[in-house]
C-alpha positions, 0 to 999 in steps of 0.5 A: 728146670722143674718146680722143685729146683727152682724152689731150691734155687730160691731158698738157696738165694734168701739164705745166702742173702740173709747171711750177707745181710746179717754180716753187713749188720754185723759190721755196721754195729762195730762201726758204730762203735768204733765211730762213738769211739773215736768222737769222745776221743776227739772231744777229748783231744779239742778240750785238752788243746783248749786247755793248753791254749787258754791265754796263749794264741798259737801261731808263729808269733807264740815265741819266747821273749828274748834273753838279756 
C-alpha cells in the first residue's frame, strides 16, 4: 500500500466516523426530546393522581358504604 492509498484510507475512515458521530448526535437529541417529553407527561399524570386522590387513601379499603 503506497502513501496515497493509505491517505485515502484515512480520509475514508474520518468520514464514514464523522457521519456515524453526526447520526448518534442526531439520535441523542431527539431523545432528549422525547425523554423531556415524557417527564412533563409524568409530572402531569402524578399531579392528576394527586388531585383525584386528596381525601381519599387508596387501597382495597376505599369501598362504598353499604346500602341499607
Amino acid at each position: 500500500m503506497n502513501d496515497q492509498e493509505a491517505l485515502q484510507n484515512l480520509q475514508s475512515r474520518v468520514a464514514f466516523q464523522e457521519a456515524a458521530i453526526d447520526q448518534l448526535s442526531d439520535a441523542l437529541a431527539r431523545q432528549e426530546i422525547e425523554l423531556d417529553k415524557m417527564s412533563r407527561m409524568l409530572h402531569h399524570l402524578n399531579q392528576k393522581i394527586k388531585e383525584l386522590s386528596e381525601g381519599q387513601p387508596l387501597g382495597e379499603n376505599n369501598q362504598p358504604p353499604p346500602h341499607y
